[in-house]
C-alpha positions as CSV (number, residue, x, y, z in Angstrom):
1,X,152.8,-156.2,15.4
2,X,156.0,-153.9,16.0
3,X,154.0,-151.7,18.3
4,X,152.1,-154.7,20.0
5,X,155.7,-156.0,21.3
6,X,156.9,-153.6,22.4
7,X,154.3,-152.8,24.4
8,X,154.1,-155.9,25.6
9,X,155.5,-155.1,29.3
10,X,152.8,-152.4,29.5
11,X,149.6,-153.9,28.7
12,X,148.2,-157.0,30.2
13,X,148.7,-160.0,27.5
14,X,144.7,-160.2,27.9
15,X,144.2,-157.0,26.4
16,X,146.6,-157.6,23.9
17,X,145.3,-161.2,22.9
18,X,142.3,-159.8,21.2
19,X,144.3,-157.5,19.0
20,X,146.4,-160.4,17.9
21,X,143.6,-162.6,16.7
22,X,142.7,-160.7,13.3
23,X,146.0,-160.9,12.3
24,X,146.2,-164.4,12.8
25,X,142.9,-165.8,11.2
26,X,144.4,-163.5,8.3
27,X,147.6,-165.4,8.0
28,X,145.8,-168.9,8.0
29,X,143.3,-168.2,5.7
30,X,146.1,-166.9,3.1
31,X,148.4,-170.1,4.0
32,X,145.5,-172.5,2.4
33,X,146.2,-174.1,-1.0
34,X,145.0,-171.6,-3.4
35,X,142.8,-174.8,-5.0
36,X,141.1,-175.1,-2.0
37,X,140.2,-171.2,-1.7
38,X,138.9,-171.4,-5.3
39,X,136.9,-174.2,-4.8
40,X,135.2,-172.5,-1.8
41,X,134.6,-169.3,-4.1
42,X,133.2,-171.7,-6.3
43,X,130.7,-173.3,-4.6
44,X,129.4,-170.1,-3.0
45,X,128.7,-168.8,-6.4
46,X,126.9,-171.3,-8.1
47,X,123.2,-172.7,-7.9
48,X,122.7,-175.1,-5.3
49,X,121.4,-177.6,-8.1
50,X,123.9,-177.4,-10.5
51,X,124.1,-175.4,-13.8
52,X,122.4,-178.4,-15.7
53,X,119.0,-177.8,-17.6
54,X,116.4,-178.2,-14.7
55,X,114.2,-181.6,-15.6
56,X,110.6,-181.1,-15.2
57,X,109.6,-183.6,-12.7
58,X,112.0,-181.3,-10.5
59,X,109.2,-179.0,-10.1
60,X,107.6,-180.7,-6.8
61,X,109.6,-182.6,-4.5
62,X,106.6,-184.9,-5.1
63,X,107.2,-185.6,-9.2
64,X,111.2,-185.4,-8.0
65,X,110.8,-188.1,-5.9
66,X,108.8,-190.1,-8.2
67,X,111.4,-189.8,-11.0
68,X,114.1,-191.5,-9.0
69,X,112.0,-194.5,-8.4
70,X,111.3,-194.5,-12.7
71,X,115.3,-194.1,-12.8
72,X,116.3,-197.0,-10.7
73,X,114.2,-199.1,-12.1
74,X,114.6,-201.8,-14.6
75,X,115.0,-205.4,-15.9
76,X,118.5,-207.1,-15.3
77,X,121.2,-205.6,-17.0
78,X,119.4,-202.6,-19.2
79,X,120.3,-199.6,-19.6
80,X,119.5,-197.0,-17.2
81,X,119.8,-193.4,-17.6
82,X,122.1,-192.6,-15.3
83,X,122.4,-188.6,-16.8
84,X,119.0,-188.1,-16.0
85,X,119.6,-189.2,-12.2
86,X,122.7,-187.0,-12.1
87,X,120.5,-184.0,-13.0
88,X,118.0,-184.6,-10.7
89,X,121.0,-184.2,-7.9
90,X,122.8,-181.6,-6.4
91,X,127.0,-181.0,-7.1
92,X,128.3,-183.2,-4.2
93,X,125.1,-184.6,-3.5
94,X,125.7,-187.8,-1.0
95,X,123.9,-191.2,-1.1
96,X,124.3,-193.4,1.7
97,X,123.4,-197.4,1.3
98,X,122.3,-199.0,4.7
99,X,122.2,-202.8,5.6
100,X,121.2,-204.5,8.8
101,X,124.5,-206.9,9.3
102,X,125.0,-209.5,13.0
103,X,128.5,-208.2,13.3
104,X,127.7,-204.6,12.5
105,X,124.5,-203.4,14.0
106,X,123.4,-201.4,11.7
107,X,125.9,-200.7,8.4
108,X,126.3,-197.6,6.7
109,X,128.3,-196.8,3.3
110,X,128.2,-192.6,2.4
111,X,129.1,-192.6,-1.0
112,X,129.0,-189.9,-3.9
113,X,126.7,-190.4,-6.8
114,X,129.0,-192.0,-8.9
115,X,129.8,-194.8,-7.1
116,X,126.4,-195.1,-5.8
117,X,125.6,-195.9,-9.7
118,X,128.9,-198.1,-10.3
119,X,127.2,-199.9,-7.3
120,X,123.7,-200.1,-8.9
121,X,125.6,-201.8,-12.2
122,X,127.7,-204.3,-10.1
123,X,124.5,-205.4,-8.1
124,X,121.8,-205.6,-10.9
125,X,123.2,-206.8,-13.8
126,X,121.9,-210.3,-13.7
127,X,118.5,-209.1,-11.8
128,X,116.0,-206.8,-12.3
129,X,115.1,-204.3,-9.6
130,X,111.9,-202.1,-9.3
131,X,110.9,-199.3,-6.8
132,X,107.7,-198.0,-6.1
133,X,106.6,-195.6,-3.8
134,X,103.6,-196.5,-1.3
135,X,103.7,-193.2,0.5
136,X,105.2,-190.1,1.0
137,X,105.1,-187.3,3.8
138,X,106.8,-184.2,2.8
139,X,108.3,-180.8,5.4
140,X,109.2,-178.1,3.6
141,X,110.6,-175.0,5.1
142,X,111.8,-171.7,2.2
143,X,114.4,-173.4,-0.4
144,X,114.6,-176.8,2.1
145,X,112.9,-179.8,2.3
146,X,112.7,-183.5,3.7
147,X,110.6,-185.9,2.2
148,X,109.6,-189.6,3.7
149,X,109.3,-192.1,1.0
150,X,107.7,-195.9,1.7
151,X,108.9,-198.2,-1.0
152,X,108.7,-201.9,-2.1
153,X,111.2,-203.4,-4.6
154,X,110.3,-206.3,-6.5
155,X,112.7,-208.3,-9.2
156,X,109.7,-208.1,-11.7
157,X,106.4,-205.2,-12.2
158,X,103.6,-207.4,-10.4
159,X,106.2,-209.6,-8.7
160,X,106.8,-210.7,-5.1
161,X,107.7,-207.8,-3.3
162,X,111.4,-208.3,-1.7
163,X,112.1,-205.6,0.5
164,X,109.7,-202.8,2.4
165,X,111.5,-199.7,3.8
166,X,111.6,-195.7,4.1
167,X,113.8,-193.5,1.9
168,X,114.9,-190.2,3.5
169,X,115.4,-187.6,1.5
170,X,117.1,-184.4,1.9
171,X,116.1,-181.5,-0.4
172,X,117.3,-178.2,-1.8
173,X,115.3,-175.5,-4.1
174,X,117.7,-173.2,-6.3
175,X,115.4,-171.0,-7.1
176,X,114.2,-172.5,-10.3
177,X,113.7,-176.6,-9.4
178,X,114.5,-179.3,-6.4
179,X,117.4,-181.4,-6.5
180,X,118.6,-184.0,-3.9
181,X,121.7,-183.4,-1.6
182,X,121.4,-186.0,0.2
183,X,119.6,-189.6,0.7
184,X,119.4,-193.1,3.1
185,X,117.0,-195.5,4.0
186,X,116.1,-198.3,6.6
187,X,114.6,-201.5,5.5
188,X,111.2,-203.3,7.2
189,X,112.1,-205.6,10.6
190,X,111.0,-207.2,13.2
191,X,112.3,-204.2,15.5
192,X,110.7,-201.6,13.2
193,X,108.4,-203.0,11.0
194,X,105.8,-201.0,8.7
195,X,102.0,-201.5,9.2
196,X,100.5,-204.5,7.0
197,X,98.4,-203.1,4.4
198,X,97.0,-200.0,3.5
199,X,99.9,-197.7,2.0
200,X,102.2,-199.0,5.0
201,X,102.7,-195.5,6.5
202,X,104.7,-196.1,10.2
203,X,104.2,-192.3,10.8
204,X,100.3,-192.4,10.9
């Protein structure tokens, strides 16, 4: 730096800019908080699903997808098992619950996994909820994929069927199984609605 100053009424400050810029990413990367450089370190190390015991319906993102819907399901107030969802996510993994409001448009609430499930408690504690899956399109590409997901929700197995949508799914393959990093859906309307009968497949 001593040398760069004092040549600094010799060479053009162009020339010299260049020069200065390795020593200045240097000095901002060492002024973060050391918990934030370990926590980078960290995340580049591990799996991208986690260091938990892979489930076996993680072995397709078919069966993966599947076993969410079995998760979230149940009568009002049981239960669920909430460790086996966790597993089937990845570390940071972000859900994001959508809702057509007036005021709003179209509402969106990104949310981590466990409030996602504090939210499932609050909401279906006096009512049962049950997902199944009508169809599902799947792109894959190496350790990524993105898998379309119809659905129907019903308050009882055989019920009246309360809501039609799409689940969007984000994927990620560590090697060993599939885990979700990330996942939204739109509901059935009037603007966008989903074929009557059949499996209800919009992308056909």
């Amino acid at each position: 730096m001593n040398i760069l100053r004092n040549l600094a009424g010799v060479i053009p400050a162009r020339w010299t800019a260049p020069l200065l810029l390795p020593g200045l990413l240097l000095g901002l990367l060492s002024a973060l908080p050391a918990a934030c450089r370990a926590e980078d370190a960290t995340r580049a190390e591990q799996s991208a699903c986690g260091a938990q015991r892979a489930d076996p319906a993680a072995a397709s993102p078919d069966s993966l997808v599947k076993a969410l819907y079995d998760t979230v399901s149940g009568p009002a107030n049981s239960a669920k098992n909430w460790a086996r969802l966790e597993g089937l996510h990845a570390p940071g993994a972000l859900i994001t619950p959508t809702q057509h409001r007036p005021a709003l448009g179209f509402a969106a609430a990104p949310q981590t996994l466990p409030a996602f499930i504090a939210l499932n408690e609050r909401l279906f504690a006096k009512v049962g909820f049950y997902e199944r899956e009508i169809f599902q399109r799947v792109q894959q590409f190496g350790h990524i994929a993105h898998v379309w997901s119809g659905y129907e929700t019903r308050e009882h197995p055989g019920g009246v069927v309360n809501s039609r949508g799409v689940n969007s799914f984000q994927l990620l393959h560590d090697g060993r199984r599939w885990c979700v990093l990330s996942a939204t859906w739109d509901t059935d309307t009037a603007d966008h609605s989903m074929p009557a009968g059949g499996d209800g497949d919009p992308f056909k």
